[in-house]
C-alpha positions as CSV (number, residue, x, y, z in Angstrom):
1,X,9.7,21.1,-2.5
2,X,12.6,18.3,-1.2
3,X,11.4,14.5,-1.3
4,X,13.9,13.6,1.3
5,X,14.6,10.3,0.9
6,X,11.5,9.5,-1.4
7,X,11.9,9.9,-4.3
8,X,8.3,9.4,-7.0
9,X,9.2,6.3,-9.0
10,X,7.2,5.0,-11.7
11,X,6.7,1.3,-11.3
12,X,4.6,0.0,-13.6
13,X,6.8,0.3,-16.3
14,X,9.2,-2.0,-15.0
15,X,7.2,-4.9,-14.0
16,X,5.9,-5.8,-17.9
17,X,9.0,-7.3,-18.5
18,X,8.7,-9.9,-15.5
19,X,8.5,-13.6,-16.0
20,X,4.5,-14.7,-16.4
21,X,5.4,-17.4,-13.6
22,X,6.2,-14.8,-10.7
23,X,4.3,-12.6,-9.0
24,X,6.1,-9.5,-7.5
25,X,5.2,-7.8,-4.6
26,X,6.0,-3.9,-3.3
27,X,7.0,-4.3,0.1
28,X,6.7,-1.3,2.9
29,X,7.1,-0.8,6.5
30,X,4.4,0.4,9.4
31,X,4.4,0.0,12.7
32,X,8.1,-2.1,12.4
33,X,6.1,-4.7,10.2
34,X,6.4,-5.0,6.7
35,X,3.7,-5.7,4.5
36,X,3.0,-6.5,1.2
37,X,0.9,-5.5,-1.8
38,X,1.1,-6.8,-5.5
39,X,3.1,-4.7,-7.7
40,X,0.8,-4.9,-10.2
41,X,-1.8,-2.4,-8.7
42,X,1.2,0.0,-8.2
43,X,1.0,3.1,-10.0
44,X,3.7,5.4,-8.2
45,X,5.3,6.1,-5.5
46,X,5.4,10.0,-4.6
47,X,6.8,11.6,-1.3
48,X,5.0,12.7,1.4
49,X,3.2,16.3,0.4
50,X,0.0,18.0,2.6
51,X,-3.0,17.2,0.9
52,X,-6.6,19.4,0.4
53,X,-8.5,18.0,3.7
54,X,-12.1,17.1,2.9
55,X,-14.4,18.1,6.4
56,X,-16.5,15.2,7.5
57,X,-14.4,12.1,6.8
58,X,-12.9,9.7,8.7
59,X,-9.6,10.1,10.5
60,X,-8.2,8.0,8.4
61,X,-8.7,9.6,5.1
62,X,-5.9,12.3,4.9
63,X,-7.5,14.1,2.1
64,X,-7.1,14.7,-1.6
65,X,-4.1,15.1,-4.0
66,X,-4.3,16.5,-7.8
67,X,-2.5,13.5,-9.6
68,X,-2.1,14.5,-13.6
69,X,-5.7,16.3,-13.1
70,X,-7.3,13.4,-11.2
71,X,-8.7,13.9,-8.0
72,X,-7.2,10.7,-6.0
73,X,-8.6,10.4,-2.2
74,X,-5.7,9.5,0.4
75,X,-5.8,7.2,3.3
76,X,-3.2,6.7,5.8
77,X,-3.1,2.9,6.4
78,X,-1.7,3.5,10.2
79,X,-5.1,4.8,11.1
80,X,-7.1,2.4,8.8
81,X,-5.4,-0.7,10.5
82,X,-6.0,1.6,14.3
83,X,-2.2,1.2,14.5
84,X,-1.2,3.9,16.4
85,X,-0.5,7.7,14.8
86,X,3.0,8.7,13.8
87,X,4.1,11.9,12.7
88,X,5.5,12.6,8.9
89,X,9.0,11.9,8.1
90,X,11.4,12.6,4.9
91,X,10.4,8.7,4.3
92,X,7.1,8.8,4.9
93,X,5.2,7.8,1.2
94,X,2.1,8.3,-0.5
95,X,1.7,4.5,-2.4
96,X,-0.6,5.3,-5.5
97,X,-2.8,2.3,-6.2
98,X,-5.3,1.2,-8.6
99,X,-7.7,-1.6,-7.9
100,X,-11.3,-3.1,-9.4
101,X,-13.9,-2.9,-7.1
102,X,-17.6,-3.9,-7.4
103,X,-17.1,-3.5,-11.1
104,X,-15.2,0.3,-11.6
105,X,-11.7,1.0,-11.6
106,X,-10.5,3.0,-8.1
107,X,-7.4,4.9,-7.7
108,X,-6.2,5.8,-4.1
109,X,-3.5,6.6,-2.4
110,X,-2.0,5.1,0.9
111,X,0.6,6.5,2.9
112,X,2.8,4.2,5.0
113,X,5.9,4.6,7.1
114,X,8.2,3.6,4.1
115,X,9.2,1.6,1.1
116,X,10.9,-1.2,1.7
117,X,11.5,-3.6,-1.2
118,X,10.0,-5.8,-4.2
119,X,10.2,-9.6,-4.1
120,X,9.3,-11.9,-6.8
121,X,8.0,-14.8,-5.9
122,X,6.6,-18.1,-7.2
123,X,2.9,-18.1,-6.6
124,X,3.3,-21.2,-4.7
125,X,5.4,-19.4,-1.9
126,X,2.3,-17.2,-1.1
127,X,1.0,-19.3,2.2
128,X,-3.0,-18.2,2.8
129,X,-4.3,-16.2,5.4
130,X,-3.9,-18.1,8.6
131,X,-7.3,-18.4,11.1
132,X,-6.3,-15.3,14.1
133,X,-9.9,-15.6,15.9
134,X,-11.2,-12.4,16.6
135,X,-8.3,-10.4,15.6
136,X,-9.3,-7.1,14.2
137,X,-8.5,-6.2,10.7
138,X,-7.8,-10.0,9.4
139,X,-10.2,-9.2,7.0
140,X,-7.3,-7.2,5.3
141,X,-4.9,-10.2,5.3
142,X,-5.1,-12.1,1.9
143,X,-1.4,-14.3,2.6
144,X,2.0,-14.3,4.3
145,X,5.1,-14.7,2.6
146,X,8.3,-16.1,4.3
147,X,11.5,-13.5,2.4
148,X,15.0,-13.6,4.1
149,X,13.7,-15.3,7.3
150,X,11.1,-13.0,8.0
151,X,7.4,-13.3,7.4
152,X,5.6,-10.3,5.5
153,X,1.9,-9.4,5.1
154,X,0.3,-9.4,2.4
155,X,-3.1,-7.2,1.8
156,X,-6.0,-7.5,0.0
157,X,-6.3,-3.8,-1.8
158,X,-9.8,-4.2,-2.4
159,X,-10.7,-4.6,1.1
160,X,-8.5,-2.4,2.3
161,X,-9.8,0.4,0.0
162,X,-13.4,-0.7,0.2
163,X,-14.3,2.5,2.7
C-alpha cells in the first residue's frame, strides 16, 4: 500500500530531548485552518488507510484500525467540528493520540486534512481561549498561538475525544 505523501513518523521519540521550558505543538490543516495539538499526546502519525466500520456510530467516527494489536477507534475531526466533508487524499492523515480522561488512558485516532508543522513555544506565548458567544464547538478551543503572522488553534484533546 503507497502513503503518498504521508509518511507514519514516530514522534514521541523526538520530543524527550526538548528544553523543559517549551512546549511543542504538532500543527495540521482542515478546512484551510491550522490547528494545534501538544506534541506530547502524539503517538504517530500514519497515512490515510480504510478502516473496519463499526454500524451504529456516529458519522463522525470512521471506524477502527489494528495498531500493534490494539484496537484504536478513529474519528475524523472535519465531521466532529460539522466542518464540511472532504474526500481522502495522498495527504490526508490518521493523528494517533493518547490522552487521560476521567481517570484511564485513551488512545484514538483523528484524521485531518494534513500535517503541517511543529512549533516550540514558550508557554507564555499560548494566549487563552478568547469569549466567541454562542459559537459552536468553542468548547474545543483551549488557546491561540500567534506563529509566522498567523494565528493557529489550539485544541483541548480531552474534550475533543470525550464522545
Amino acid at each position: 500500500m503507497s502513503l503518498g505523501n504521508a509518511p507514519n513518523l514516530d514522534l514521541i521519540d523526538n520530543v524527550e530531548d526538548a528544553d523543559a521550558e517549551l512546549v511543542q505543538y504538532l500543527t495540521f490543516m482542515m478546512a484551510e485552518e491550522e490547528y494545534g495539538i501538544e506534541i506530547l499526546s502524539v503517538q504517530e502519525i500514519r497515512g490515510w488507510e480504510p478502516m473496519t466500520q463499526i454500524p451504529n456510530t456516529p458519522e463522525y467516527v470512521k471506524g477502527v484500525i489494528n495498531l500493534r494489536g490494539t484496537v484504536v477507534p478513529v474519528i475524523d475531526l472535519r465531521l466532529r467540528f460539522q466542518l464540511p466533508k472532504i474526500d481522502y487524499s495522498d495527504i490526508t492523515v490518521v493523528v494517533i493520540v493518547k490522552v487521560r480522561i476521567a481517570g484511564s488512558e485513551k488512545i484514538m485516532g483523528i484524521v485531518v486534512d494534513a500535517v503541517s508543522d511543529v512549533y516550540s513555544l514558550e508557554q507564555q506565548a499560548v494566549s487563552g481561549a478568547p469569549h466567541i458567544g454562542d459559537v459552536e464547538n468553542k468548547e474545543f478551543i483551549e488557546g491561540l498561538i500567534n506563529v509566522n503572522d498567523k494565528m493557529v488553534v489550539l485544541l483541548d484533546l480531552k474534550k475533543v475525544l470525550d464522545i
